[in-house]
LUMTOR-66701 format. One record per atom (N, C-alpha, C): residue in one letter; x, y, z. Coordinates in steps of 0.05 Angstrom, whole numbers, plus 5000, padded with zeros to 4 digits. Example, Ala and Ser with C-alpha at 12.3 -4.5 7.8 and 13.67 -1.06 7.14 Angstrom:
BEGIN
a526448865156;a524649105156;a526449345156;s525749555142;s527349795143;s525850015157;
END
This chain:
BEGIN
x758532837438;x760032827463;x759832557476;x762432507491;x761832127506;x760332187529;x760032427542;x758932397568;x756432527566;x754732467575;x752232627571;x750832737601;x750533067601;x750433047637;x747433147634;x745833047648;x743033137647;x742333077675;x740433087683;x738933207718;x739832857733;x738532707721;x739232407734;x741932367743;x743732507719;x747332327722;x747332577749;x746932837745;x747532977768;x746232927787;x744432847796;x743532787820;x745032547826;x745632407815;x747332167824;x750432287840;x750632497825;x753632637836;x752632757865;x750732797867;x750832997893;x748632857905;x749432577913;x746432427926;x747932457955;x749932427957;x751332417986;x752032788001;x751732897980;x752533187993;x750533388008;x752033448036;x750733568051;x751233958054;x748934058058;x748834418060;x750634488088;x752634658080;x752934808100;x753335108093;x751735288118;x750035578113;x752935668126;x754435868102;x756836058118;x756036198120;x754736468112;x753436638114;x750336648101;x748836858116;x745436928104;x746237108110;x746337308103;x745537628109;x744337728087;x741637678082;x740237838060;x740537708040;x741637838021;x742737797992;x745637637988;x747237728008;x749637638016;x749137378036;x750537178015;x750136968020;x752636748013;x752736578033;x755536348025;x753936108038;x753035888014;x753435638019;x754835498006;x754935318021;x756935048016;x756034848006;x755934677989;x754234347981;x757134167973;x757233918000;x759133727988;x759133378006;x760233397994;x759733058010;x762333078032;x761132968059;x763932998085;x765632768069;x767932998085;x770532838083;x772632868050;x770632958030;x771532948004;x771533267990;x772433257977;x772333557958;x771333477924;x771033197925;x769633167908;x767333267895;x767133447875;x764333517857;x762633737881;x764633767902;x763334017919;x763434317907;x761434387914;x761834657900;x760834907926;x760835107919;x759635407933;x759135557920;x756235767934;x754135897913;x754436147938;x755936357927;x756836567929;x754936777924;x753336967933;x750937197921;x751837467946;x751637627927;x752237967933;x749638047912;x749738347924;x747538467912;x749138487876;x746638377870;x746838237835;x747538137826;x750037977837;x751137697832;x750937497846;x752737257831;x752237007836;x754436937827;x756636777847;x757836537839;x758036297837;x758436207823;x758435897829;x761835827830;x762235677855;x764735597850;x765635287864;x767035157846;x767834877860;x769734767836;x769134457848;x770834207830;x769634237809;x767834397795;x767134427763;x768134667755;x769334817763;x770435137759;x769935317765;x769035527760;x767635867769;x767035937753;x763536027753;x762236237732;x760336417750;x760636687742;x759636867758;x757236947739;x754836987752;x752037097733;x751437377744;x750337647735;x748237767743;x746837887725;x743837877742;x742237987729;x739938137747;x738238127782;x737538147792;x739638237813;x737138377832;x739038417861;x739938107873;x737438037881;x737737717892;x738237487862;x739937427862;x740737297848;x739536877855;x738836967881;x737436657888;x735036667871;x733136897870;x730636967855;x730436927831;x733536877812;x733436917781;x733136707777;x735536497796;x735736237784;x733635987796;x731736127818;x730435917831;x727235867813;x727835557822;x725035487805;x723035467813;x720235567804;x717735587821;x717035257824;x715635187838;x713734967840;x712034867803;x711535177798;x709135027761;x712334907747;x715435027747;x717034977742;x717534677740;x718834527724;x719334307718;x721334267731;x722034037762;x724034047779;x726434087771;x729434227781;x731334287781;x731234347743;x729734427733;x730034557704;x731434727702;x733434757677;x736034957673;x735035157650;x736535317645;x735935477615;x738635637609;x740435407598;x743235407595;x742835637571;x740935617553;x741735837540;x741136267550;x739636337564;x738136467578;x740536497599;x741436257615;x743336407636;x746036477615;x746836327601;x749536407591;x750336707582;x747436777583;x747437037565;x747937207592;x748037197615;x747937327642;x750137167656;x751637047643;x754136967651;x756937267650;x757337327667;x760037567674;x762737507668;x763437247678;x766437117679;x765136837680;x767736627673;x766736347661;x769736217664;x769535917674;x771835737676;x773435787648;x775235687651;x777235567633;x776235447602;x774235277618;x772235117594;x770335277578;x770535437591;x768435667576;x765235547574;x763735587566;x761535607563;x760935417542;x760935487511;x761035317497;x763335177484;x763034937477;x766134857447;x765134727435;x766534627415;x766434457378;x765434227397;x763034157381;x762733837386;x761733687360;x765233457369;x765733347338;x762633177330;x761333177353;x759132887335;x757833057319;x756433397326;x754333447312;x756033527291;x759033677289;x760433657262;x759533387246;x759933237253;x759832947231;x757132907230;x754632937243;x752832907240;x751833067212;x751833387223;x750533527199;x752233477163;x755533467166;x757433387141;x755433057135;x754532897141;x754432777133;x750332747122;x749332867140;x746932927133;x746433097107;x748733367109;x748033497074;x749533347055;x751433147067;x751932987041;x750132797027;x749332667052;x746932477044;x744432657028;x743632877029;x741333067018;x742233126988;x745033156990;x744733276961;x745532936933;x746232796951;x745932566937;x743432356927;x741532446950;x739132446935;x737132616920;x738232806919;x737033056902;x739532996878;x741632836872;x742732916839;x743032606836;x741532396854;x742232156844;x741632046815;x739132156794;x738732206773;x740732256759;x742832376770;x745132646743;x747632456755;x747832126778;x750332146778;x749231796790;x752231656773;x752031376780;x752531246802;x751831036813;x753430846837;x755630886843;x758330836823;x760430856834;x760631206840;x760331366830;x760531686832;x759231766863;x757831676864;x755631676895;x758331566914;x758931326910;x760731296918;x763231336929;x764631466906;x766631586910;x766231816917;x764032026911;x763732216939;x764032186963;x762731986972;x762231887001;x765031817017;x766531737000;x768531507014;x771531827009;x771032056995;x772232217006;x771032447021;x769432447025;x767532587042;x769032487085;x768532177069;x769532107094;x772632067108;x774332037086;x777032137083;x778032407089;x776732607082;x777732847075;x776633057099;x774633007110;x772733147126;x772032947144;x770932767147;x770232657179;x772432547186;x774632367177;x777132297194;x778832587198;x777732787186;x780532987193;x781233037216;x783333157231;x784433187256;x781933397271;x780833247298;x779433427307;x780333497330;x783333567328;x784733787355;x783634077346;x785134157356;x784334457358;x782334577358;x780334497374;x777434607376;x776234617360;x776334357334;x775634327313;x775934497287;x777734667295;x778934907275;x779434597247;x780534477250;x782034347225;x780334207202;x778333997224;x775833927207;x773834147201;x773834397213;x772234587196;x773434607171;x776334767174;x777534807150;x777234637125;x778634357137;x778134207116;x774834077100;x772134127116;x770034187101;x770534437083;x770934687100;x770134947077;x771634867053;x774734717053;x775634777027;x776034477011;x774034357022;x772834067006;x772234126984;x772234046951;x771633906929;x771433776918;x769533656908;x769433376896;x768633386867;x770633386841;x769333336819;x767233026823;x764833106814;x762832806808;x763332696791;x762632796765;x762832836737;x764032966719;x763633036697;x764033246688;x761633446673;x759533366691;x758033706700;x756633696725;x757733606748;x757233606780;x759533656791;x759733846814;x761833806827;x761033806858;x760933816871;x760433916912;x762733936932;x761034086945;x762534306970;x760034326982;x762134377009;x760234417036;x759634707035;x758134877009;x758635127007;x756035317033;x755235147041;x753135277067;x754035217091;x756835167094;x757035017122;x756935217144;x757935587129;x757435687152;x755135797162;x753235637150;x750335697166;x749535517187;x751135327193;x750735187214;x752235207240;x751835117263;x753535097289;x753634877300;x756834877307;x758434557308;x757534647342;x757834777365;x757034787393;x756134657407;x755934567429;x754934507451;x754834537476;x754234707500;x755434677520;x756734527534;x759234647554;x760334467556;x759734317578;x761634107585;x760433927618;x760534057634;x762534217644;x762934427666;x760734687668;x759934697646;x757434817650;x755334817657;x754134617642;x751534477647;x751234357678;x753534287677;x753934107715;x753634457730;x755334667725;x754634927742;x751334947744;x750434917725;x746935067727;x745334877734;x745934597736;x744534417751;x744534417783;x747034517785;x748534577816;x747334807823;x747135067808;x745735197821;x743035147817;x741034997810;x738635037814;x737634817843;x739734647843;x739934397860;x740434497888;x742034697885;x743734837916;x742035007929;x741035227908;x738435437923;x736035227921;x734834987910;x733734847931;x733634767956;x736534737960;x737434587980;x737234878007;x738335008002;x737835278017;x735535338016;x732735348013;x730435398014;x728435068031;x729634918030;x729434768045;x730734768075;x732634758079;x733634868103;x731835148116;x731035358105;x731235598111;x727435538122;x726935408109;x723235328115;x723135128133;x725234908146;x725234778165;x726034888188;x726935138191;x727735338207;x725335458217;x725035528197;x720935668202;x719535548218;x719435288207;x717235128220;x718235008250;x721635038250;x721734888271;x721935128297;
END
């Protein structure tokens, strides 16, 4: 993927954005997190008894799993700050943006196609010459890593599963394990949701203890 979103790049998005409390009533709850004046990368964290929304400039994904839904996703103090568990919430994901949750991501496609190519060429380099090594490689990379990677990578799958390469004439290869692997990754709009919510019911538990004290 070109963009890579991890706790640093998000905190950079929401260094300017301020809390506003629409409702507390219990479990039922509406805040707000955004920077004045903009609708930029603002979002709202929506909770009813057992859910949770998240909604803004990254999309809408609704979770439940608890009554208080602040309780599922909030992180203790032994907790590693604003720590996520994209795989753990997705599974407690109800409804989900547009972007969905996961999609094809072409790098680890070309990563792993080119990693079991590289493996089995050193396991038959004995049974096959320079130029043969070769000319695997150079349609390996023709045939399968330049292939068209629209369609949610439907095309460069296809065209791995029904890859062949005579070597010789007693070698041949195919990506005949490819479907034991997963091309996936979460997507941006995701990962940015579960950073947001762990970042936001901070942010609301901070407010709510300066209240206390004040």
């Amino acid at each position: 993927m070109s963009y890579v979103i991890n706790k640093e790049s998000f905190l950079k998005d929401v260094v300017n954005h301020q809390i506003q409390i629409i409702r507390d009533d219990g479990v039922n709850r509406h805040i707000r997190l955004a920077r004045p004046d903009t609708s930029c990368m603002h979002f709202d964290l929506i909770t009813w008894p057992g859910h949770l929304c998240y909604t803004g400039d990254m999309g809408t994904y609704v979770f439940t799993r608890l009554v208080d839904m602040f309780a599922f996703f909030r992180r203790s103090e032994l907790e590693k700050k604003y720590s996520i568990d994209r795989r753990y919430w997705a599974e407690k994901c109800i409804a989900k943006d547009r972007d969905g949750i996961e999609q094809f991501d072409e790098e680890i496609f070309n990563k792993t196609v080119k990693r079991i190519t590289i493996e089995w060429v050193r396991e038959n380099s004995y049974r096959t010459t320079k130029e043969e090594r070769r000319d695997l490689w150079d349609e390996v990379i023709s045939d399968v890593i330049d292939a068209d990677g629209d369609s949610g990578g439907y095309r460069k799958q296809i065209a791995a599963h029904e890859f062949y390469h005579e070597v010789n004439a007693d070698l041949g290869f195919s990506f005949y394990d490819l479907f034991e692997h997963s091309f996936t990754d979460y997507t941006h709009r995701f990962t940015w949701c579960c950073f947001a919510i762990a970042w936001g019911i901070e942010q609301y538990d901070i407010v709510k203890s300066e209240a206390l004290r004040g």
